[in-house]
C-alpha positions as CSV (number, residue, x, y, z in Angstrom):
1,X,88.5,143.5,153.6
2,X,86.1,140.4,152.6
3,X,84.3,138.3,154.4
4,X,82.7,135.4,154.5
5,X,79.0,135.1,154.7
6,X,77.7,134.0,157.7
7,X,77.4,130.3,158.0
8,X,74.0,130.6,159.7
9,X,72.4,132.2,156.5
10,X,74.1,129.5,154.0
11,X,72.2,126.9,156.4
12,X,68.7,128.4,156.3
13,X,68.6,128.6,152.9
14,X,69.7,124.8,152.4
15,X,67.2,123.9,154.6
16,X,64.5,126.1,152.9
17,X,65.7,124.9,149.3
18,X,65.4,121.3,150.9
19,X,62.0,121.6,152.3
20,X,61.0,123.3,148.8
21,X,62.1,120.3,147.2
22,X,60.1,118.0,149.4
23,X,57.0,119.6,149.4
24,X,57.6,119.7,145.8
25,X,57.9,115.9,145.7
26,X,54.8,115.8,147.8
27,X,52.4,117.6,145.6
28,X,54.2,115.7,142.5
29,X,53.7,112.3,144.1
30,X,50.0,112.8,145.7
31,X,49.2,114.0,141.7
32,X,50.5,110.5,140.6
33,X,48.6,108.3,143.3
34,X,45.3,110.6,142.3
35,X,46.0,109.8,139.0
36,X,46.7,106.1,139.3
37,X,43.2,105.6,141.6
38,X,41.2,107.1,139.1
39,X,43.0,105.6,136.1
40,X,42.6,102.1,138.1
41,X,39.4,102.8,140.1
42,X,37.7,99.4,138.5
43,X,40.2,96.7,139.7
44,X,40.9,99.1,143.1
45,X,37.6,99.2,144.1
46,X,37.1,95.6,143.2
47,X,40.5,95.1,145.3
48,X,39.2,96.7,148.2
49,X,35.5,95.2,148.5
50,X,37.9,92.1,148.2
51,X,39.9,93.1,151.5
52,X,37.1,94.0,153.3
53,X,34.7,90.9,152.4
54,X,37.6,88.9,153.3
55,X,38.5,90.6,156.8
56,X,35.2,89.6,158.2
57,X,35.3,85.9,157.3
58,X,38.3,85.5,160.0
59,X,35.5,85.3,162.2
60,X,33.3,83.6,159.9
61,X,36.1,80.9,160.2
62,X,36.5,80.4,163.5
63,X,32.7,80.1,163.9
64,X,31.9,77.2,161.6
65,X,35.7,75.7,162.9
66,X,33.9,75.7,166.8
67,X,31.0,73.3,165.2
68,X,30.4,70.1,165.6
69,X,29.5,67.1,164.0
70,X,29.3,64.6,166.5
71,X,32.6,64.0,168.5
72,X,34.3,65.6,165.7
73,X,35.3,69.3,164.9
74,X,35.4,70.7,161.6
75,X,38.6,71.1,160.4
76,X,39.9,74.8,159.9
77,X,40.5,73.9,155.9
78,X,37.0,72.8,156.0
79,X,35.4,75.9,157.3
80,X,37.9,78.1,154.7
81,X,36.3,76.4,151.9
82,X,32.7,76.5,153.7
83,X,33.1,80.2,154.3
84,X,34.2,80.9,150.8
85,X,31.7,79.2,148.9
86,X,29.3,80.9,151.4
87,X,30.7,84.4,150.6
88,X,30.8,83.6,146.6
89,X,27.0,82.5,147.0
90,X,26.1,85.5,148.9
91,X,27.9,88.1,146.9
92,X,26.2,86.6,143.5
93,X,22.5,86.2,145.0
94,X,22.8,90.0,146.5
95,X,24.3,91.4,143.2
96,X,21.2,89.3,141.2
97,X,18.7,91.1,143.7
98,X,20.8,94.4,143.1
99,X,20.6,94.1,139.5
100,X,16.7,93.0,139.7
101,X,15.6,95.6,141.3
102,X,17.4,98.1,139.4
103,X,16.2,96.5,136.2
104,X,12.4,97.1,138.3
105,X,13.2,100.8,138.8
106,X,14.3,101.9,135.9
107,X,11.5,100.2,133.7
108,X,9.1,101.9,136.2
109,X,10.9,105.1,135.8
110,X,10.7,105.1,132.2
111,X,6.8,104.9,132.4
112,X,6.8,107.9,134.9
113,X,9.1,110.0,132.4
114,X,6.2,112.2,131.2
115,X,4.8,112.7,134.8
116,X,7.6,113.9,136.4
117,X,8.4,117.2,135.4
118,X,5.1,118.4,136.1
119,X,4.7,116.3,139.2
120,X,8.2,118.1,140.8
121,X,7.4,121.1,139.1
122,X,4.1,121.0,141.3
123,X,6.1,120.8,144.6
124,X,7.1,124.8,143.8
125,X,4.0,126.0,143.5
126,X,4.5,128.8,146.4
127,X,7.0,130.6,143.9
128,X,4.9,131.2,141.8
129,X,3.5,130.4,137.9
130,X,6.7,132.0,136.5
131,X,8.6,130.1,138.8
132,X,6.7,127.2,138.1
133,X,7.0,127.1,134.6
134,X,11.0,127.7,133.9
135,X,11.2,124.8,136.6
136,X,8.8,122.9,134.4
137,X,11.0,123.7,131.0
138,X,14.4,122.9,132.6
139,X,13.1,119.2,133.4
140,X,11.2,118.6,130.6
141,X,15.0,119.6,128.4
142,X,16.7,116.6,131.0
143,X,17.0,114.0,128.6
144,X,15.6,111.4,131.3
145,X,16.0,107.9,129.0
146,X,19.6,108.6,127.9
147,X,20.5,108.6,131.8
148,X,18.4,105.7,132.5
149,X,20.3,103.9,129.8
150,X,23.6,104.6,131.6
151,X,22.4,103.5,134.9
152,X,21.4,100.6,133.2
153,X,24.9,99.6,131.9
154,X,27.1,100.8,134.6
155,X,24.6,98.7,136.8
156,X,25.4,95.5,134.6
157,X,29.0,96.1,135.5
158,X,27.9,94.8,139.0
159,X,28.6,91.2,137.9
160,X,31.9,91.3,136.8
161,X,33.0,93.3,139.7
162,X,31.1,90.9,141.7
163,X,33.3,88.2,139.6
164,X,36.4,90.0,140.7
165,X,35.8,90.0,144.0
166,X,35.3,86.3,144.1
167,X,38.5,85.8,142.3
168,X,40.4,88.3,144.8
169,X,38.6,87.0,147.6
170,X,40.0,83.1,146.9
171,X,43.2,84.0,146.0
172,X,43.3,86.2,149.5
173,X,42.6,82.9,151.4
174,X,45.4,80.8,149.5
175,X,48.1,83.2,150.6
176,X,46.4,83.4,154.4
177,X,48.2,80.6,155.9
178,X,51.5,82.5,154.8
179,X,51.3,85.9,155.8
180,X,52.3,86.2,159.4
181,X,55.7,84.4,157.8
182,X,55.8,87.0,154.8
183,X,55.1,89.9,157.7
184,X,58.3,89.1,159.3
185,X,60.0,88.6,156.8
186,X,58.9,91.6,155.3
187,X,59.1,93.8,158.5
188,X,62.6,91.8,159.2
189,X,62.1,92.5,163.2
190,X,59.7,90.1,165.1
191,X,58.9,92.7,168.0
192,X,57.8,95.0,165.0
193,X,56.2,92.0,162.6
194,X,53.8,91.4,165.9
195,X,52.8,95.4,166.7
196,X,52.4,95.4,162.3
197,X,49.8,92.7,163.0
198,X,48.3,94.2,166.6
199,X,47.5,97.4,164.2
200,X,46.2,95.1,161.0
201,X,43.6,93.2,164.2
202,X,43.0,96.3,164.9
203,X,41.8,97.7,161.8
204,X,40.1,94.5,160.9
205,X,37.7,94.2,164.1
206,X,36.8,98.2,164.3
207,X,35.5,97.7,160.3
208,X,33.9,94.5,161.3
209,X,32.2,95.7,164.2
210,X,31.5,98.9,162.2
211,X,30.1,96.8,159.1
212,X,27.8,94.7,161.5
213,X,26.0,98.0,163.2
214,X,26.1,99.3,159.6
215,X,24.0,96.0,158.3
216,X,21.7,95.7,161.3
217,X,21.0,99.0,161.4
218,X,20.3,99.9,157.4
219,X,18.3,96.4,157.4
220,X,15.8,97.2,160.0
221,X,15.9,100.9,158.0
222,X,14.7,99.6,155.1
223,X,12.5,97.3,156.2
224,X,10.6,99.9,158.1
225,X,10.7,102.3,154.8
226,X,9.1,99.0,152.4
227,X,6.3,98.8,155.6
228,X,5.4,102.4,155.2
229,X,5.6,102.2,151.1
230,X,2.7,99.3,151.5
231,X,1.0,101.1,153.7
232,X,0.7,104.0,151.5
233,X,0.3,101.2,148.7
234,X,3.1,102.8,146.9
235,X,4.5,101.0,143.5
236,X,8.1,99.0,144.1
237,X,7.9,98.7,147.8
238,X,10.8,96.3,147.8
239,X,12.9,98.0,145.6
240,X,12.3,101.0,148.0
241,X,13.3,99.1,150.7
242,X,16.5,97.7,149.5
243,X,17.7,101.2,148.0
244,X,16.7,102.3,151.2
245,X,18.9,99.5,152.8
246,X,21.8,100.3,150.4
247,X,21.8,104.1,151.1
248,X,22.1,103.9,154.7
249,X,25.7,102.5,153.6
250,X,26.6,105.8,152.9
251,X,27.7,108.2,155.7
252,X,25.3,111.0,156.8
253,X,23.9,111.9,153.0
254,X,22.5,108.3,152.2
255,X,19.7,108.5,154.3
256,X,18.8,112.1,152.8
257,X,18.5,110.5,149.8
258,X,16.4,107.8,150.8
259,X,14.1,109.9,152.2
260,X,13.6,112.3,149.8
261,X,13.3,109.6,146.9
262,X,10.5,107.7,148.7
263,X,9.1,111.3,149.2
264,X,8.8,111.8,145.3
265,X,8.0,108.4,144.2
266,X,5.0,109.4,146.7
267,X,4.3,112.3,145.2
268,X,4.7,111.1,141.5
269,X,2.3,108.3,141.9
270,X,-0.8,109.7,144.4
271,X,0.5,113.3,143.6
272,X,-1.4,114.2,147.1
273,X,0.7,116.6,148.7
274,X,-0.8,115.9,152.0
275,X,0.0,112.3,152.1
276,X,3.5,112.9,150.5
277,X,4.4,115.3,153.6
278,X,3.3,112.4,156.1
279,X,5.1,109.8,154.1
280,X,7.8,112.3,153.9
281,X,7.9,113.3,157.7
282,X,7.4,109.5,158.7
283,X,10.3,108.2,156.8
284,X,12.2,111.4,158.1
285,X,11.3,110.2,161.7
286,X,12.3,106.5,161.0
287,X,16.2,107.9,159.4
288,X,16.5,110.1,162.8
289,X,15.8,108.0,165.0
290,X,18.2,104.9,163.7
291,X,20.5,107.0,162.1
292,X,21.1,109.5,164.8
293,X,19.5,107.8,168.0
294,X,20.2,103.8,167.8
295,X,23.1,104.1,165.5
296,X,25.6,105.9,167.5
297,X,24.4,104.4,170.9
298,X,25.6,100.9,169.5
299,X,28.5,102.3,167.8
300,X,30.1,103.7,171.4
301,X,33.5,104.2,171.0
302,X,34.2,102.1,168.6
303,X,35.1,104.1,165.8
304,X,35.9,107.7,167.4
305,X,35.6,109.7,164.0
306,X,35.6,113.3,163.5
307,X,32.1,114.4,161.9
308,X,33.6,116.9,159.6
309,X,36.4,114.1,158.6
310,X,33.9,111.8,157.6
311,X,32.4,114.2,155.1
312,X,35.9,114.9,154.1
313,X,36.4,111.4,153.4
314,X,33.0,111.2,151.9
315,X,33.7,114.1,149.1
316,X,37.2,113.0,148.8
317,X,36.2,109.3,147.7
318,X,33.0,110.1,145.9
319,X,34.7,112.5,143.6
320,X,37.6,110.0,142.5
321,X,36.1,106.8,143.0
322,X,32.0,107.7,142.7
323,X,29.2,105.9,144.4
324,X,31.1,102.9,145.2
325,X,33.7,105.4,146.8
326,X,31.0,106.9,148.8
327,X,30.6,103.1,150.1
328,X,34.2,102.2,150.9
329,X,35.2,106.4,153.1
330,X,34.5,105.2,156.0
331,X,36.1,101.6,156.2
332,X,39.1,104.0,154.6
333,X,38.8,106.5,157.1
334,X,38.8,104.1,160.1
335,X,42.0,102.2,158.4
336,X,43.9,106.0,158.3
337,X,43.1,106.6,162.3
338,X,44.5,103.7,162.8
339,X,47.5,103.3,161.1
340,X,48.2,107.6,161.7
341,X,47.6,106.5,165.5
342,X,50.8,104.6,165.6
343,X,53.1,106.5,163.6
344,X,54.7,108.9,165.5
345,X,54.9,111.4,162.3
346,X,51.2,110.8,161.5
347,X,49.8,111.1,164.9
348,X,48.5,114.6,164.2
349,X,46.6,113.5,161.1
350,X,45.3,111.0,164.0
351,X,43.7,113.6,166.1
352,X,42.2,115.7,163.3
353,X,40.0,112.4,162.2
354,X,39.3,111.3,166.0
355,X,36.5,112.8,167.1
356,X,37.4,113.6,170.5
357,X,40.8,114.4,169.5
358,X,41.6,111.1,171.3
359,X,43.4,108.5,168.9
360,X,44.2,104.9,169.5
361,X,47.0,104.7,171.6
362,X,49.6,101.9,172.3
363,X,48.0,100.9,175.6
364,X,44.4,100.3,173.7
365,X,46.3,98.3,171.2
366,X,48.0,96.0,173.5
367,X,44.3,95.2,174.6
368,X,43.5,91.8,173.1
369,X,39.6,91.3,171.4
370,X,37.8,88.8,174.1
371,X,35.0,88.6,171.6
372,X,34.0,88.0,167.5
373,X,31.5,89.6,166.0
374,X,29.3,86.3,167.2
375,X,30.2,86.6,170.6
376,X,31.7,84.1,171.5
377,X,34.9,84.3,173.0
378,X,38.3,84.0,171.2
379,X,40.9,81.6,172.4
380,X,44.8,82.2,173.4
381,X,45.7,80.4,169.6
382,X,43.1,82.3,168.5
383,X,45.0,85.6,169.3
384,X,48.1,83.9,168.1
């Protein structure tokens, strides 16, 4: 006699053919994004240096709108056209001093070509003459000028990023008067269009406030680093400051590199291993302290990310986007915790980036910002 097969077994195996077939669609679809932000990394990048540079002139705004002139206020148009012709002028004059002193290291670097070698070669001494001298070969075979020539024209591309950013930047601010209208619209409930923009505050002040500690921080970095590089009399002081300045953008590894590139432009210059190990050690000293020390005691708990999920972020980025990836991880990193926070689905991604395995919750956004990133406090239409 036949029977039918159990209607348990036909289930499971609809289900596991169904989940086969999302994950399928998961893999398939994560390949295409990778592929699209590689394909696109120029105008993506561009787009998100845009997005950021315009999130913190909302309180750039709001600052020159609380001047006055007399009796009179400036008008809120007024201080949107004041604030973008101060971000245009700002972007342009860093990119010139970016692109100067890059133009100063590289022609420096050219004249050190033949020292070099032997110079890092020297630093291995301890392993011996053998040692020594395959070290020596394999430098000496690194066709130094050819790299310096691509530096040099990827580094040109700074201006018409810069030019990009400008244009994404003003066309950010013609469409800001309408986007709470395109939000609901968009979101078509207007409980959910306000908790949309609670979480978009959200991101925007944790970046800010992350970009501000960031700035103070890496500037009085690298003004420390160009004091101990004329101390030492040391060749391109200021450009060794600003790289130094630049570095300390990127999380945990930029600051390694700082030090260890003021360490061999020491080296190749007085080639005194003595004085290269306290230059060295003091610049060493100067990262730890306001990298490790000052840096984390102002950022509190602003940001709450994992260690391990910043480097994550930090590989992940650097290998499709490059240097400029390396840049944007963490600014990415805090908009993910944020946005997994309050998804209900996403809320374990949440806890793997927190770092106390404490996420954002819906009380903490209900929480209105008293304060800008001047200070001052921020008024009930302010919030609105």
């Amino acid at each position: 006699m036949l029977h039918d097969p159990p209607k348990n077994n036909t289930t499971d195996k609809r289900n596991d053919a169904m989940r086969l077939q999302t994950g399928a669609l998961v893999i398939i679809a994560f390949a295409v994004v990778l592929f699209l932000l590689v394909q696109a990394r120029f105008i993506l990048i561009s787009l998100a240096i845009a997005i950021i540079v315009f999130s913190l002139t909302s309180d750039v705004i709001n600052f020159i709108a609380r001047q006055r002139i007399g009796p009179f206020r400036i008008p809120n148009v007024l201080a949107s056209l004041a604030a973008m012709v101060l971000i245009a002028l700002a972007l342009l004059s860093l990119t010139s001093i970016l692109l100067a002193q890059v133009n100063t290291v590289l022609v420096t670097a050219l004249s050190y070509t033949d020292r070099v070698p032997s110079a890092v070669a020297g630093l291995f001494t301890w392993l011996g003459p053998d040692s020594q001298m395959a070290i020596l070969n394999a430098l000496q075979s690194i066709d130094v000028p050819s790299y310096l020539r691509t530096a040099a024209s990827q580094a040109s591309g700074m201006t018409q990023a810069t030019v990009l950013v400008i244009l994404f930047v003003g066309f950010l601010f013609a469409e800001r008067i309408w986007f709470q209208t395109k939000l609901n619209n968009f979101v078509g409930d207007e409980a959910q269009a306000e908790r949309v923009g609670k979480i978009i505050q959200s991101i925007i002040h944790r970046v800010n406030y992350y970009l501000l500690v960031k700035t103070v921080i890496s500037a009085v970095t690298g003004a420390m680093i160009y004091v101990l590089a004329q101390f030492f009399g040391l060749e391109l002081a200021t450009a060794i400051g600003i790289i130094t300045f630049v570095l300390n953008f990127i999380p945990n590894i930029g600051s390694i590199i700082a030090t260890a590139l003021i360490a061999l432009m020491a080296h190749v210059q007085l080639g005194d291993p003595t004085t290269t190990t306290a230059i060295f050690l003091i610049a060493g000293v100067i990262q730890f302290i306001n990298g490790s020390v000052i840096d984390p005691m102002l950022m509190g708990r602003a940001l709450r990310l994992s260690s391990f999920g910043i480097i994550l972020s930090l590989a992940f980025w650097g290998a499709v986007w490059g240097i400029p990836g390396m840049f944007l991880s963490v600014p990415i990193m805090v908009m993910l915790l944020v946005v997994c926070s309050h998804v209900p689905h996403l809320r374990p991604f949440a806890i793997l980036l927190s770092r106390e395995g404490l996420p954002e919750s819906e009380k903490m956004l209900d929480q209105q910002i008293e304060r800008d990133l001047f200070g001052q406090e921020i008024s009930e239409d302010q919030h609105g």
